[in-house]
ZAZA-251436 format. One record per residue (C-alpha): x, y, z; residue in one letter; residue number from 1. Coordinates in steps of 0.25 Angstrom, whole numbers, plus 5000, padded with zeros to 4 digits. Each point is the difference from the previous one (the first is absolute). Layout:
N
R    px    py    pz  tipa  pati
R     X     Y     Z     A   NUM
...
//
This chain:
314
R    px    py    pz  tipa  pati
R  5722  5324  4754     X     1
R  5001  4987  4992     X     2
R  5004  5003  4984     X     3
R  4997  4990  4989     X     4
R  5011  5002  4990     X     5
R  4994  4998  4987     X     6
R  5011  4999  4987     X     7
R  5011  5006  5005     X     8
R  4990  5011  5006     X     9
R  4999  5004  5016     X    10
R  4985  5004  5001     X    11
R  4994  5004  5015     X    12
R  4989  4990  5002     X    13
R  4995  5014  5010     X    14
R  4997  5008  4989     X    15
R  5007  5012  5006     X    16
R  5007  5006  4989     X    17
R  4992  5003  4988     X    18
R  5008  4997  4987     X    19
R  5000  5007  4986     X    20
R  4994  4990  4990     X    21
R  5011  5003  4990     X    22
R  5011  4999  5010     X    23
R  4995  4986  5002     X    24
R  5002  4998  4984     X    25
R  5014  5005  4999     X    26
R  5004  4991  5010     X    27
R  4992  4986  4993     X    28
R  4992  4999  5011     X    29
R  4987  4996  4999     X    30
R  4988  5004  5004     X    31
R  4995  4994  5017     X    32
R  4988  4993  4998     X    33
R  4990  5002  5010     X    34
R  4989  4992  5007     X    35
R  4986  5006  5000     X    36
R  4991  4988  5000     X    37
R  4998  4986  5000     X    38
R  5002  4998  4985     X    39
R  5014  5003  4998     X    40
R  5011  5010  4999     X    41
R  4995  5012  4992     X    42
R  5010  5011  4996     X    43
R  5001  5013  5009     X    44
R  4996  5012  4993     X    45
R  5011  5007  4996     X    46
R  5003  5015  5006     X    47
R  5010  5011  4995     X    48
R  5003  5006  5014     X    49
R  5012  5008  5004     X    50
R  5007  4996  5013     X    51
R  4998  5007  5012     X    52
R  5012  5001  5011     X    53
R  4990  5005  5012     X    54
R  4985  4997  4997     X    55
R  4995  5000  5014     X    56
R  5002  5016  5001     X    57
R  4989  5002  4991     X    58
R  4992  4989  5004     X    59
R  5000  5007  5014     X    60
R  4997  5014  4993     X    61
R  4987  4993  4992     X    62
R  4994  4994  5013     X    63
R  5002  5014  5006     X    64
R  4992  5007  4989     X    65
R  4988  4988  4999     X    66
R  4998  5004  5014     X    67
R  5000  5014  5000     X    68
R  4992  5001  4986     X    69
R  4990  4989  5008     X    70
R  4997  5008  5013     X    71
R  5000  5015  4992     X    72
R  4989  4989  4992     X    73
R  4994  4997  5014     X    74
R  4999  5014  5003     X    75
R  4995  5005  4987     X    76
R  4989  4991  5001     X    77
R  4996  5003  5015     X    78
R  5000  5012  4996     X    79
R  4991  4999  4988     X    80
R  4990  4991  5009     X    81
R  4998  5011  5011     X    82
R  4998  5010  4987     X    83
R  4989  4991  4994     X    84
R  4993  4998  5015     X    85
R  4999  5015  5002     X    86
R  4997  5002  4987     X    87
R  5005  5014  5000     X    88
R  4999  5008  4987     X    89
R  5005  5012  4995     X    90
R  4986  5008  5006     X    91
R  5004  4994  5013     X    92
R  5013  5006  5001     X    93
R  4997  5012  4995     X    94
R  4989  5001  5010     X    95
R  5008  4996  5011     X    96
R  5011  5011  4997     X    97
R  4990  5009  5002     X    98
R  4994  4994  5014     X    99
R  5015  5002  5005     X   100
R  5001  5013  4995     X   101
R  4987  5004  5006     X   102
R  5007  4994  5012     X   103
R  5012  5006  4999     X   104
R  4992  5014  5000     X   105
R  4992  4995  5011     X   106
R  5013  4997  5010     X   107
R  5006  5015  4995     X   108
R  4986  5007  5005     X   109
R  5001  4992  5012     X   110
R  5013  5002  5004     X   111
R  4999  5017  4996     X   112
R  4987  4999  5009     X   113
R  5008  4993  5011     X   114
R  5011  5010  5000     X   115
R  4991  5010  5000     X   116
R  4993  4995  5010     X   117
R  5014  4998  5009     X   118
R  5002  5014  4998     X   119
R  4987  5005  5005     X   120
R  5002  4990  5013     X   121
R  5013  5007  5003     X   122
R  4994  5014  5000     X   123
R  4987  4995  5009     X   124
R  5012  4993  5009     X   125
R  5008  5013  5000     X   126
R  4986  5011  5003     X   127
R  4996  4987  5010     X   128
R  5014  5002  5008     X   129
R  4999  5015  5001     X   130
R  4985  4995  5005     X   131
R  5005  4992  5012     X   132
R  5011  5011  5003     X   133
R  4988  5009  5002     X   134
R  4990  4992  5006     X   135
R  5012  4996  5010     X   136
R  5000  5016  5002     X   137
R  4986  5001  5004     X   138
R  5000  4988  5008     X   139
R  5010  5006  5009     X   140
R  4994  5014  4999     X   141
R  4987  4994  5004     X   142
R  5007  4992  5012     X   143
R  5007  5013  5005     X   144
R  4986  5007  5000     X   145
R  4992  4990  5007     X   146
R  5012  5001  5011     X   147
R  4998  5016  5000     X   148
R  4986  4996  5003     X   149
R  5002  4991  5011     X   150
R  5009  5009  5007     X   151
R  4990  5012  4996     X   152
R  4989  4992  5007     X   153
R  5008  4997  5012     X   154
R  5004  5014  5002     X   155
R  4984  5003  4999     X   156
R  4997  4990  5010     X   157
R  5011  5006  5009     X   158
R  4994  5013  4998     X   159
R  4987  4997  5005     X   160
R  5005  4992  5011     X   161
R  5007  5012  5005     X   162
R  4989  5010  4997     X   163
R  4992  4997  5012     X   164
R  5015  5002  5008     X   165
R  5004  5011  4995     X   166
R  4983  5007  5000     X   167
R  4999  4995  5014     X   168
R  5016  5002  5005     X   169
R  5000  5013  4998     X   170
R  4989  5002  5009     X   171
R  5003  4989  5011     X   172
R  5014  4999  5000     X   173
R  5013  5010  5000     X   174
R  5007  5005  4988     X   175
R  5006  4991  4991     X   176
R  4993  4986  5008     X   177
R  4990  4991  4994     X   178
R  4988  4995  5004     X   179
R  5000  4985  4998     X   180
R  4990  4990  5009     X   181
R  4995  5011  5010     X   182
R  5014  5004  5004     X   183
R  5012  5009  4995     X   184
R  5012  4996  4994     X   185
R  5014  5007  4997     X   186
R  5010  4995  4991     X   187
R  5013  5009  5000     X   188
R  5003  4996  4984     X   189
R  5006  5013  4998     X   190
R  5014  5003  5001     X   191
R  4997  5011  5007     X   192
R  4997  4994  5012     X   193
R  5012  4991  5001     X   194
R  5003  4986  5009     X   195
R  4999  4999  5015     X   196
R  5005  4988  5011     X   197
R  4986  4992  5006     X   198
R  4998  5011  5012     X   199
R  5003  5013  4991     X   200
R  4990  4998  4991     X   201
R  4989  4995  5011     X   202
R  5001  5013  5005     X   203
R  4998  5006  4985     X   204
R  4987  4993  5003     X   205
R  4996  5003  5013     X   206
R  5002  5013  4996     X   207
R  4988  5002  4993     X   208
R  4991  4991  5010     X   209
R  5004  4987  4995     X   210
R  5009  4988  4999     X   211
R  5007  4991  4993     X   212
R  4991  4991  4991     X   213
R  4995  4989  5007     X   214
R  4998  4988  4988     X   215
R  4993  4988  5008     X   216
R  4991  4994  4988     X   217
R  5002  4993  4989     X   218
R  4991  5011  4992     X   219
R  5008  5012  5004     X   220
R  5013  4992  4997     X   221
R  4995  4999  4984     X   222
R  4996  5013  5001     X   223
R  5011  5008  5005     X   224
R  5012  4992  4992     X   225
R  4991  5003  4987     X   226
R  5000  5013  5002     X   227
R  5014  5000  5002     X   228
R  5003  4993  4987     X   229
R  4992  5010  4993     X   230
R  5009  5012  5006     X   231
R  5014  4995  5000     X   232
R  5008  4996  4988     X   233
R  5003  4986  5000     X   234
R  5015  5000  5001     X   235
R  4997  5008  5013     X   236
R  5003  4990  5011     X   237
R  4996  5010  5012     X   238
R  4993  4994  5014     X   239
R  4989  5008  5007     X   240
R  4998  5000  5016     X   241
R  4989  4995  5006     X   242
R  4996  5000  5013     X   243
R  5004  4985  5003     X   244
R  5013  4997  5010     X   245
R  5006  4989  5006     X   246
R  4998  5002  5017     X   247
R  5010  4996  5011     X   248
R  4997  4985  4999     X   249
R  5006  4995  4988     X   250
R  4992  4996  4989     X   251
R  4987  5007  5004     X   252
R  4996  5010  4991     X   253
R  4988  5011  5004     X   254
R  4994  5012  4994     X   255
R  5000  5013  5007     X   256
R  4986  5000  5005     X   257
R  5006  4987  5006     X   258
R  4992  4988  4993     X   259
R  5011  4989  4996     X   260
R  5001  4995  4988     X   261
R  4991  4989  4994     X   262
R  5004  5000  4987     X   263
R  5013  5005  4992     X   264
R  5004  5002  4984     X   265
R  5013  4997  5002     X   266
R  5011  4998  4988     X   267
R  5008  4987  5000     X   268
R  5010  4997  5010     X   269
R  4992  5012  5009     X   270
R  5000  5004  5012     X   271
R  5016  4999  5004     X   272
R  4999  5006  5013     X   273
R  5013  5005  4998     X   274
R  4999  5010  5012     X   275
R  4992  5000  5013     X   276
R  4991  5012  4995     X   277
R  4997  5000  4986     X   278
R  4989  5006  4991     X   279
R  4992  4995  4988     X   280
R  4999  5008  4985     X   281
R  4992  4997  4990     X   282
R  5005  4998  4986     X   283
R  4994  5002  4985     X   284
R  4998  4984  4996     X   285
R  4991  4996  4990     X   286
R  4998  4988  5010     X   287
R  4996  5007  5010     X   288
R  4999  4988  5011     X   289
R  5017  5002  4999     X   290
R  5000  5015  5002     X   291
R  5006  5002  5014     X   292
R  5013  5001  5007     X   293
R  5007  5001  5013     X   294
R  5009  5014  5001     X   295
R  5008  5005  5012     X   296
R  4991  5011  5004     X   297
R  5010  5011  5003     X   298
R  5010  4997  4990     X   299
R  4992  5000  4987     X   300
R  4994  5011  4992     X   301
R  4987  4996  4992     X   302
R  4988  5007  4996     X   303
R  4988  4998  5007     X   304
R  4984  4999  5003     X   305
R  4992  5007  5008     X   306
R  4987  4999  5004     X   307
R  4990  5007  5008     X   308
R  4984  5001  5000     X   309
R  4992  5012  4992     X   310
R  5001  5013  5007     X   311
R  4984  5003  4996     X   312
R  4990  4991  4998     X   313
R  4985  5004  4997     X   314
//
């Protein structure tokens, strides 16, 4: 910065130390004149000051506080402006502490009538399980009844079917036969009687004036594996002989009063024709089109069938 010496005095033309008055005096130096207008050089007013060795610190330090005192200003009056548009009064506020109060009850009540509430639902939930355990209970009761019934009514309708049989058997066929489509049967389920080879139990039969079953219809086929499936326990895997063999000539199978077959229930992969003379046994299949099989004749014991017409007829 340029300086202007001025009688022996260095003075900064910058201005940027501020100079006691009398310190100026001591020294002889006199006072700076100063331009302020057009007319002339006008003396500066004169200031008692004490030097400062930082003054930028507290410069800073005013700035700081003009700004804070200017937004807490702001704020205040922001503040004063939204109080003067609601224009709330000391009858409001009051009034509004009482409405939250009110509310606050309000929220209490609600929430006691919700848990109470809660707690009755878990007691409906818990009586409403024990509900469906028992409702499950009688459902399965029910469904075992309505089975009993079933059977119940099958047996009746067995009971009747035989009726007849046994009214009429015991007239028109031999003891322990049945009457069954104007002729008499005999079916050796006891254990008494025992098993027997083809021709053995032929003979059982001719014994008492018939045969072995001849079963050449469609009708007596049903008829007579029924009534094998009503009498035999269904693990029980035991053939009956019937009065069907296979001849001389290979492959032709005839019934004993000499009629050829024309048409047979065989069971899969059946006839085998594993010997030149074999007979025929009837089995206890629910599909009674695959009821029959090819058995040595000698060789084999089975139950069997006989059949033979009623003894009186009137």
């Amino acid at each position: 910065m340029e300086k202007t010496e001025i009688s022996g005095c260095n003075v900064d033309s910058g201005f940027n130390t501020l100079i006691n008055e009398e310190d100026l005096r001591d020294e002889g130096c006199p006072p700076y004149p100063f331009p302020f207008s057009d007319q002339g050089m006008q003396e500066a007013p004169r200031y008692s000051m004490t030097p400062w060795r930082n003054p930028r610190l507290p410069a800073v330090s005013l700035v700081l506080l003009a700004v804070v005192l200017l937004m807490v200003d702001i704020g205040l009056g922001i503040h004063y402006n939204d109080l003067k548009g609601t224009h709330l009064t000391l009858e409001d506020t009051e009034r509004i502490g009482h409405d939250l109060r009110d509310l606050q009850d309000t929220y209490k009540t609600a929430i006691d009538s919700m848990n109470g509430f809660k707690k009755q639902l878990d007691s409906e939930m818990s009586r409403q399980t024990q509900t469906n355990w028992e409702f499950e209970h009688q459902t399965k009761r029910k469904t075992d009844y309505d089975k009993a019934i079933a059977r119940a009514t099958e047996d009746i309708a067995s009971l009747r079917y035989h009726l007849p049989i046994t009214r009429d058997g015991c007239r028109l066929c031999p003891p322990g036969w049945i009457l069954r489509n104007s002729m008499c049967y005999y079916f050796p389920f006891s254990n008494i009687d025992g098993t027997k080879s083809w021709p053995k139990a032929r003979e059982f039969c001719q014994r008492y004036g018939g045969d072995l079953a001849i079963i050449d219809s469609k009708d007596k086929e049903n008829a007579t594996v029924t009534h094998l499936l009503k009498k035999l326990d269904p693990e029980v895997r035991l053939g009956f002989w019937m009065g069907l063999r296979n001849t001389e000539v290979k492959g032709i199978w005839k019934w004993l009063d000499g009629r050829t077959l024309a048409e047979g229930y065989w069971m899969d992969g059946e006839p085998n024709n594993i010997d030149p003379e074999v007979c025929v046994a009837v089995y206890a299949k629910e599909n009674f089109f695959k009821a029959w099989n090819d058995v040595r004749c000698d060789s084999t014991r089975m139950k069997w069938i006989c059949e033979k017409a009623p003894t009186n007829v009137s």
